[in-house]
C-alpha positions in Angstrom: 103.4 83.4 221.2 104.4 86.8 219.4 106.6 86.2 215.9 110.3 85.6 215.9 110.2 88.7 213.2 109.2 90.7 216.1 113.1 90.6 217.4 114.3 92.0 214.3 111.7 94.5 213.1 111.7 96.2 216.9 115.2 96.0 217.3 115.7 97.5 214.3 113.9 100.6 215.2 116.0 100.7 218.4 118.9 100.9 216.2 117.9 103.9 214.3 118.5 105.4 218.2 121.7 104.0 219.4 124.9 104.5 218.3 128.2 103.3 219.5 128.9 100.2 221.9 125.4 99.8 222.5 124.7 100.0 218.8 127.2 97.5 217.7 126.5 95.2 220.5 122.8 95.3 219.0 124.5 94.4 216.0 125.7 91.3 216.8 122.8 90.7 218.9 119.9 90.7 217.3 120.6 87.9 214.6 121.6 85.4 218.0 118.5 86.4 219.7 116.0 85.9 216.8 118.1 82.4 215.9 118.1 81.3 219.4 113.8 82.3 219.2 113.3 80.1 216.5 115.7 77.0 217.0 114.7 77.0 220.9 111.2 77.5 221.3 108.4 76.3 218.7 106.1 79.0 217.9 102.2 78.1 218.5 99.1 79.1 216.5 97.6 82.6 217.8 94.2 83.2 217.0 92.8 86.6 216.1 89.5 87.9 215.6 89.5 91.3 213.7 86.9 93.1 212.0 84.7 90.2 211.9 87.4 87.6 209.9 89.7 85.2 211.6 92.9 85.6 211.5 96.5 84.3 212.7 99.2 85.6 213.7 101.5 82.7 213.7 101.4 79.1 211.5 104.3 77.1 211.5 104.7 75.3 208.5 107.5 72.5 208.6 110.0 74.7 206.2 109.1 78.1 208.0 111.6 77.9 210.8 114.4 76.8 208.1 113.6 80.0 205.9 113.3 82.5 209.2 116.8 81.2 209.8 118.7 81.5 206.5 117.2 85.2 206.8 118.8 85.5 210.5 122.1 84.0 209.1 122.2 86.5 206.2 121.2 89.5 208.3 124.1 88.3 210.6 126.3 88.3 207.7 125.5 91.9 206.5 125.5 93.3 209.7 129.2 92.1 210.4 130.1 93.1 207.2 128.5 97.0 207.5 128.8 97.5 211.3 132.0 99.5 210.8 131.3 101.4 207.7 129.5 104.3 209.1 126.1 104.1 208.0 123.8 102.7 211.0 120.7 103.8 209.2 121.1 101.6 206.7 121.9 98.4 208.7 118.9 99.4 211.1 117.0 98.9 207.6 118.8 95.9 206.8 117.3 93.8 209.8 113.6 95.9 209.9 113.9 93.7 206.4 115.1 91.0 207.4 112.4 91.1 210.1 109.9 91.3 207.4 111.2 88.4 205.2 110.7 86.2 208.6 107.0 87.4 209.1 106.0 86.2 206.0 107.2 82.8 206.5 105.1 82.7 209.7 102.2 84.3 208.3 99.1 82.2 208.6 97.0 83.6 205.8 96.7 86.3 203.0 96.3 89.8 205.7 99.3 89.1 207.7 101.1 88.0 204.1 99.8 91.7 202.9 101.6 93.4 205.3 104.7 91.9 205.4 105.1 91.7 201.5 104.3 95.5 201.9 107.0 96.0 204.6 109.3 94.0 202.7 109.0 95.9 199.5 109.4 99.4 201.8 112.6 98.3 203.3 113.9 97.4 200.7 113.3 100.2 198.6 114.3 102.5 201.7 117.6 100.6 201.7 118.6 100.8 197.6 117.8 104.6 197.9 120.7 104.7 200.9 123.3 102.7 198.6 125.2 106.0 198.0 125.7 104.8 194.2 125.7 106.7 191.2 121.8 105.2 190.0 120.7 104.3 193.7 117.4 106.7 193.3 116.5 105.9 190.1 117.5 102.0 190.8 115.0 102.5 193.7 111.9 104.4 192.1 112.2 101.0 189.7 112.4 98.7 192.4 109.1 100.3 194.3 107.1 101.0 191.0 107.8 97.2 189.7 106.9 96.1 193.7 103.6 98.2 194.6 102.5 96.6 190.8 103.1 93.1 192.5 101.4 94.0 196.2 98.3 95.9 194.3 97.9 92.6 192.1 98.4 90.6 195.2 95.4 93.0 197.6 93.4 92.8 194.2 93.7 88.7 194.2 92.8 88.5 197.7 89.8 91.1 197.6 88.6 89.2 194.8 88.9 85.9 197.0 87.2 87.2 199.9 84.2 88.9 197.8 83.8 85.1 196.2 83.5 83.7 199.7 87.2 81.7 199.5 88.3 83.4 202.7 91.9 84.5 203.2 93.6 81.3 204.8 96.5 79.9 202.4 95.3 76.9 200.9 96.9 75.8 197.5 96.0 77.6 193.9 95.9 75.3 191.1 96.4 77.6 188.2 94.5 76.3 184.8 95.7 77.5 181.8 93.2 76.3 179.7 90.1 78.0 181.6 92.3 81.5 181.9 89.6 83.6 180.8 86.8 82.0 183.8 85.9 84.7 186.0 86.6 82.6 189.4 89.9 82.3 188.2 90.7 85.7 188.2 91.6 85.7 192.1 94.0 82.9 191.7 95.3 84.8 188.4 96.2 87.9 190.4 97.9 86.4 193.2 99.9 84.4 190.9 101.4 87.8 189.0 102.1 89.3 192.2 104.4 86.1 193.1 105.8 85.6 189.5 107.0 89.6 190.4 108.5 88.8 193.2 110.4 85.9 192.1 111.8 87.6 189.6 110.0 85.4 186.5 109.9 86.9 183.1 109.6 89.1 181.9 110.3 91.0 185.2 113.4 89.6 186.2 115.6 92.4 185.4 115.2 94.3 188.6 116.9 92.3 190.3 120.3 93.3 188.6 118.7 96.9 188.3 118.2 97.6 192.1 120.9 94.8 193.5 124.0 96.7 191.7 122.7 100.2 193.2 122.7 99.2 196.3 125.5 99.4 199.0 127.7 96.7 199.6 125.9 95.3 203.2 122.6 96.3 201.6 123.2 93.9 198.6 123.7 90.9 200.6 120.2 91.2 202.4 118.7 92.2 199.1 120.4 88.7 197.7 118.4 86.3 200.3 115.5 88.0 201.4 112.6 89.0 198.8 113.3 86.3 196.1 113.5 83.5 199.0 110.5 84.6 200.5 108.8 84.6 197.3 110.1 81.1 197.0 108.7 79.9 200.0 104.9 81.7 199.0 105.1 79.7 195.6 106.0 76.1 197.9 103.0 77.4 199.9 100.5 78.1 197.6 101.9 76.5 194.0 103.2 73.3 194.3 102.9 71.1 191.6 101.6 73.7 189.3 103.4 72.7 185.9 103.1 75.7 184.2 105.8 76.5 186.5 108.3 74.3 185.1 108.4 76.5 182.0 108.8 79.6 184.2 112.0 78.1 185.7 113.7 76.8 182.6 113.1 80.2 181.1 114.7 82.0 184.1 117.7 79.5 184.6 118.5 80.1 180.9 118.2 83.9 181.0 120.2 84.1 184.2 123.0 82.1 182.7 123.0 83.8 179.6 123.1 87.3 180.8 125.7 86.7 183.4 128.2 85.2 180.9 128.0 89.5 179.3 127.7 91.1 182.3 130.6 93.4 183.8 129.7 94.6 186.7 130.4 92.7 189.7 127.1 92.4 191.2 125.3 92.0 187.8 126.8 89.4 187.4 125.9 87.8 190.9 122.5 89.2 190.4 122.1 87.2 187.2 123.3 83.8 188.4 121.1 84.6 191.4 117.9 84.3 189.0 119.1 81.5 187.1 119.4 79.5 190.8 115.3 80.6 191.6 115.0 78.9 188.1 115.9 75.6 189.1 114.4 76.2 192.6 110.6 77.0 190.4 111.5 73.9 188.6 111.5 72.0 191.6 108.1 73.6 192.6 106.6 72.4 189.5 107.6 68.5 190.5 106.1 68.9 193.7 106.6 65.7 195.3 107.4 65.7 199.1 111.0 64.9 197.8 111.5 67.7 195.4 109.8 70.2 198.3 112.2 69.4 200.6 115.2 70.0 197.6 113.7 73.2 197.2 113.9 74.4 200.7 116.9 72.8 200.7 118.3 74.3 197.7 117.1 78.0 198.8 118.9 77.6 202.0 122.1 77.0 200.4 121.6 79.5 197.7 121.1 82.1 200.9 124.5 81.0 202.3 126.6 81.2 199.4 124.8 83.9 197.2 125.1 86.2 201.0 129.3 85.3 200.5 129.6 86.6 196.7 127.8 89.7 197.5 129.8 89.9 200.9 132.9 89.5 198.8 131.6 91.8 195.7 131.0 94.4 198.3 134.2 94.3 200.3 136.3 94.4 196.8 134.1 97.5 196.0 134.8 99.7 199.0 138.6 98.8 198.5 139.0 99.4 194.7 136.5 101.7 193.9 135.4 99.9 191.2 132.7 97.3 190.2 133.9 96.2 187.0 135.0 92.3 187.5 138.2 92.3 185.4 139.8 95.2 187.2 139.4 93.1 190.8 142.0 90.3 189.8 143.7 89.2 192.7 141.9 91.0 194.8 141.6 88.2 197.6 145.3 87.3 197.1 145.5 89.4 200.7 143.1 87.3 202.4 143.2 84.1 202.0 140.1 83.4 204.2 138.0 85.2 201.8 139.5 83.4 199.2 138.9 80.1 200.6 135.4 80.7 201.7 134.8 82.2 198.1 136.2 78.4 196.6 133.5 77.0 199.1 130.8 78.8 197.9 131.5 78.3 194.2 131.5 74.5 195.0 128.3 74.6 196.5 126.8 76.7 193.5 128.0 74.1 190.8 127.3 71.4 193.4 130.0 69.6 193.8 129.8 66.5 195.9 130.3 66.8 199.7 128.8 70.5 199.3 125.5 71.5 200.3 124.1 72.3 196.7 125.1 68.7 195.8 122.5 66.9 198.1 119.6 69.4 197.1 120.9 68.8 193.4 120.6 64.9 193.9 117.3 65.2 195.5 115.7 67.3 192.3 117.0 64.9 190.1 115.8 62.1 192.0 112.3 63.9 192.5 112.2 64.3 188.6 113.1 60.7 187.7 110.4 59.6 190.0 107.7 61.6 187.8 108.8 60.2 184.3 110.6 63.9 183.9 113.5 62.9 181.8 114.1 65.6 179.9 114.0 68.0 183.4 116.7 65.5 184.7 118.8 65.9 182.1 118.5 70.1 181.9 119.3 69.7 185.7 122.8 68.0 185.0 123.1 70.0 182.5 122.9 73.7 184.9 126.7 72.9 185.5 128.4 73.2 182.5 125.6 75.5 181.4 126.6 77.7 184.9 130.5 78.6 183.3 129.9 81.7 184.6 129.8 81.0 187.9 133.7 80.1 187.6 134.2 84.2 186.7 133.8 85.5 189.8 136.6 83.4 192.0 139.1 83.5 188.8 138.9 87.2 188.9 138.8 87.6 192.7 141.5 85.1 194.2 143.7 84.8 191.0 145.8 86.9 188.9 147.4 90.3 190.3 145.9 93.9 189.9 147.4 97.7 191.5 146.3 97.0 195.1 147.8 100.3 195.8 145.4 102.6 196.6 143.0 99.5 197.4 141.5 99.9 201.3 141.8 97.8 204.3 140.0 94.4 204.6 138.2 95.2 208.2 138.4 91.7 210.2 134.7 92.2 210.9 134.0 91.6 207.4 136.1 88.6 206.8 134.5 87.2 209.8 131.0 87.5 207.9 132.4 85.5 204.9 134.3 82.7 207.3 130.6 82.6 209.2 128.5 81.7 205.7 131.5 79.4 204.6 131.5 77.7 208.1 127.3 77.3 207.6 127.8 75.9 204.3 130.4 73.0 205.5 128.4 71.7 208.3 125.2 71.6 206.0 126.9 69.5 203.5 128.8 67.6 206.2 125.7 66.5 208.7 122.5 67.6 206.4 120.6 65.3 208.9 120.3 68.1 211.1 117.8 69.9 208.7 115.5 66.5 208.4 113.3 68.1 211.3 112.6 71.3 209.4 112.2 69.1 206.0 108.5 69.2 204.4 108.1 65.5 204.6 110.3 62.7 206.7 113.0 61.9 204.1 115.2 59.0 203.9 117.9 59.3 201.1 121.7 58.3 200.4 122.9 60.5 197.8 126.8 59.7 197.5 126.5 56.7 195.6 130.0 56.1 193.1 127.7 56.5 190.1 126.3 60.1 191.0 129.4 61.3 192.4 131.9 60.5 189.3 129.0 61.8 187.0 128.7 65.1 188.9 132.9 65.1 189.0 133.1 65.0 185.4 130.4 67.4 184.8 132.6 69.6 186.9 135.4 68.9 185.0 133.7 69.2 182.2 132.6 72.6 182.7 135.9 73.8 183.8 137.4 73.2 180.9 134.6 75.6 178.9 134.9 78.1 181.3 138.8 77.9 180.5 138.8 78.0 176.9 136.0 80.9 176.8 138.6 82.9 178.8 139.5 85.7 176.6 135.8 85.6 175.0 134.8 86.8 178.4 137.9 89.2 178.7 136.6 90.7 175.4 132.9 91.2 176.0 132.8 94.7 175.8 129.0 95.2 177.0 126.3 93.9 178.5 123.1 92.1 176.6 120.5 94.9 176.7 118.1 93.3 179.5 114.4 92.3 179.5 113.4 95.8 181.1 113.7 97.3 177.4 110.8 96.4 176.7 108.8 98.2 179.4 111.4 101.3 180.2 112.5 102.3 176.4 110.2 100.5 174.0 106.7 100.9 175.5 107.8 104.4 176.8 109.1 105.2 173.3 105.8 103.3 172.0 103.7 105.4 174.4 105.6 108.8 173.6 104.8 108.2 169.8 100.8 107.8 170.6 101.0 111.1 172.8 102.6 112.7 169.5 99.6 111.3 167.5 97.0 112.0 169.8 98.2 116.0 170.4 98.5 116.2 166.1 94.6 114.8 165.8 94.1 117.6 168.5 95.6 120.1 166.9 93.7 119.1 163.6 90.9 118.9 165.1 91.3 122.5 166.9 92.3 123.6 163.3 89.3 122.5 161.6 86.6 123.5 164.6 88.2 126.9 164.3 87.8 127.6 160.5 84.4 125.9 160.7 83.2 128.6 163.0 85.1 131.6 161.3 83.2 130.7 158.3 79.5 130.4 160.4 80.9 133.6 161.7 81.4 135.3 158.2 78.2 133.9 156.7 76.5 135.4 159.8 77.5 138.4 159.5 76.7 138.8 155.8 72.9 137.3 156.1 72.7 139.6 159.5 73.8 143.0 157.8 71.3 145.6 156.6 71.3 144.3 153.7 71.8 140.7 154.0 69.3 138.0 153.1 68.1 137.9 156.8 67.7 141.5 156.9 65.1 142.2 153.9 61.4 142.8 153.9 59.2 139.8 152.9 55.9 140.5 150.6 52.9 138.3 152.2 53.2 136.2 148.8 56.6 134.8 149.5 55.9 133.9 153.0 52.8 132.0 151.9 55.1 130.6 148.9 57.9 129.5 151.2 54.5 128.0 154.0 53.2 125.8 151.3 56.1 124.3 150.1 57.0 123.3 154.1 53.6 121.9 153.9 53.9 120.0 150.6 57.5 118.8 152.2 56.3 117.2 155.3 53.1 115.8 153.4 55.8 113.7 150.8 57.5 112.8 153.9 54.6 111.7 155.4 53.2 109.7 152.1 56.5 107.7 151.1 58.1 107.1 154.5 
């Protein structure tokens, strides 16, 4: 059976062809089409024999289907949200992506994982350079340089696999940090930097709020879901239980909270919070029991659905208000109350709050950690909520207060429909989540709403609330952002780098300096001995030359005797 990405990457193209009825009917379409593929009809194993190596087209991992469709979903969502604004290229784009982020979570082994990791990174580069924003090509170029450095890594690691006779069907890496330098790991080594990229680990994480805040508003929601989940699902693939990991995703929670609570812009903002969730989603890799597997998929599920409403919501308050800075937006929703609402549903589930989604995948980490002896990652799980004040900004901002609304812009229904249809997702998740047991990693059993969990979880809440009230006018002050972890590769090692090319061109010019006087001066002395009446020049008497002959001799016989 062909892929389900097939729907979305051809109809895509056909999109780039069509415009008006047909276009928008394609539009809605496509996303129904590919969902109905992949929750109707189980794809089968096709076998491939290219170039000598086997090969498949299609492997259905348990958690595939899951991913392909929190893709779909999101793609829907963006293409509701942009099918009115005018730019058809870009959504056309949006679901070629899309298409891609589903063909690696049906790709069977490292070539088919090549290709879609490279179409991935094209799309998405295509579609920040079409966000029409002030730093969309720069944001771009960034985007592609920091993603061909992750696939060349990644067709480095597998070259190196192949030529060391591993062959190039996924089977776990166990990274050893201890035996880093061992040649055979160097594969392994490879592939794992060209993941860490992806997933937006340190100290790469900042392109994600580079390139996500240059995009446009329907390009930013795909960009939210579909590279970073993808990359999620590689690491479940090929990394679980790989505790280095568990450091990666403490580091990256922290920085994403930490940056977000100084961050102005709108999407920065979102973009931050949306690494510090991938933190706790690494975390859960690193357990990786069957338990914390299926949290994780799980978790990156509901982080699709709500992140794809923020940046639904950032974008539509964009286009009406011209600006992105988040204290200028307040009130914003105040006209809609369906966004608003549907906003309150997603902040819920991203502070998990019981009866949301986010809460069952929450209790299933913690469970998985307690079941390992992790204490101390248990209690930095709790902890994400009142850590996660920030998350609080964006709805405060949005849906309360009042702002000039003047000169603000139509709310299209189209695009509060894309809002109500990730609000709607995220309600019957956390209402039946039995429906996703099929698609789980491992046949789970689990009651999470005992009284104990829940009241702990309400007060932590609570608990947080309250921070995120009192640090109210810090957060009105902040007056820029935290210089990001980018610094050190775009200003200090360019400045570093600049200051070795000043070095190196001054010992040229020294050296050009020198070599010149040195060879004036051969040039004068030259000339002198060469003149009529230079050393050179003069006539020898046969007693000199026979002087001058036997002390050579009596030179090379002294050599000769005390060597």
């Amino acid at each position: 059976m062909f892929s389900p990405a097939l729907i979305l990457l051809f109809g895509g193209i056909a999109m780039l062809m069509l415009r008006g009825l047909l276009f928008h009917i394609l539009v809605v379409a496509l996303p129904l089409i590919t969902l109905s593929a992949l929750i109707l009809f189980s794809p089968t194993v096709l076998h491939l024999h290219m170039m000598g190596v086997d090969a498949y087209d299609v492997m259905v991992r348990p958690y595939s289907t899951l991913f392909a469709c929190g893709f779909t979903l999101v793609a829907w969502m963006a293409g509701l949200m942009g099918m009115r604004t005018n730019k058809p290229r870009e959504l056309a784009l949006g679901y070629m992506y899309a298409g891609a982020a589903v063909m690696v979570v049906y790709a069977s082994d490292y070539f088919f994982l090549l290709i879609a990791w490279e179409l991935m990174a094209l799309f998405a580069t295509l579609l920040i350079w079409n966000g029409g924003m002030k730093d969309s090509g720069g944001a771009g170029m960034r985007y592609a340089v920091m993603h061909v450095l992750g696939g060349v890594l990644l067709l480095f690691g597998v070259t190196a696999k192949l030529a060391l006779g591993s062959g190039g069907a996924f089977t776990p890496i166990e990274v050893d940090i201890q035996n880093f330098a061992d040649s055979h790991m160097l594969p392994d080594i490879l592939i794992t930097l060209a993941v860490l990229i992806n997933v937006a680990a340190p100290p790469f994480s900042a392109w994600v709020a580079d390139s996500y805040a240059e995009a446009s508003p329907s390009g930013a929601v795909l960009l939210s879901a579909c590279t970073t989940k993808a990359s999620i699902f590689v690491l479940l693939t090929l990394f679980t239980g790989n505790h280095f990991l568990l450091y990666v995703g403490v580091f990256m929670t922290l920085y994403g909270f930490l940056y977000a609570a100084f961050a102005q812009d709108v999407r920065k903002l979102l973009s931050y919070l949306l690494v510090s969730g991938l933190g706790v989603m690494v975390i859960g890799v690193s357990i990786g029991t069957p338990l914390a597997q299926a949290s994780v998929v799980m978790q990156a599920l509901s982080h699709m659905l709500y992140g794809a409403i923020f940046f639904v919501a950032a974008g539509i308050a964009i286009q009406s208000t011209g600006t992105r800075d988040i204290h200028a937006m307040r009130g914003f929703f105040k006209q809609s109350p369906l966004i608003g609402v549907a906003i309150v549903i997603a902040v819920m589930c991203a502070v998990a709050f019981p009866l949301s989604f986010s809460f069952l995948t929450k209790t299933l980490l913690i469970k998985a950690a307690i079941s390992e002896g992790l204490h101390a990652v248990t209690l930095f799980i709790s902890s994400c909520v009142v850590l996660g004040v920030a998350h609080f900004l964006f709805p405060w901002s949005l849906c309360f207060g009042s702002t000039d609304k003047r000169n603000a812009k139509a709310i299209l229904p189209e695009q509060v429909a894309a809002c109500v249809l990730g609000a709607l997702m995220l309600m019957v998740l956390g209402l039946y989540p039995t429906l996703l047991l099929p698609l789980l990693p491992a046949k789970l059993s689990f009651n999470v709403y005992d009284v104990h969990g829940v009241f702990k979880q309400l007060i932590l809440v609570a608990v947080s609330m309250v921070i995120f009230y009192r640090m109210l006018p810090w957060f009105s002050k902040v007056q820029k952002p935290l210089p990001d972890m980018d610094i050190i590769y775009r200003k200090t090692l360019v400045q570093l780098l600049m200051k070795v090319e000043s070095v190196w061109n001054m010992l040229v010019e020294m050296v050009q300096i020198v070599g010149k006087g040195f060879m004036l001066r051969i040039t004068a002395h030259a000339r002198v001995y060469g003149s009529e009446n230079g050393l050179l020049a003069r006539t020898r008497t046969i007693s000199s030359v026979v002087l001058m002959m036997v002390l050579m001799l009596l030179i090379v016989i002294g050599v000769y005797l005390f060597r």
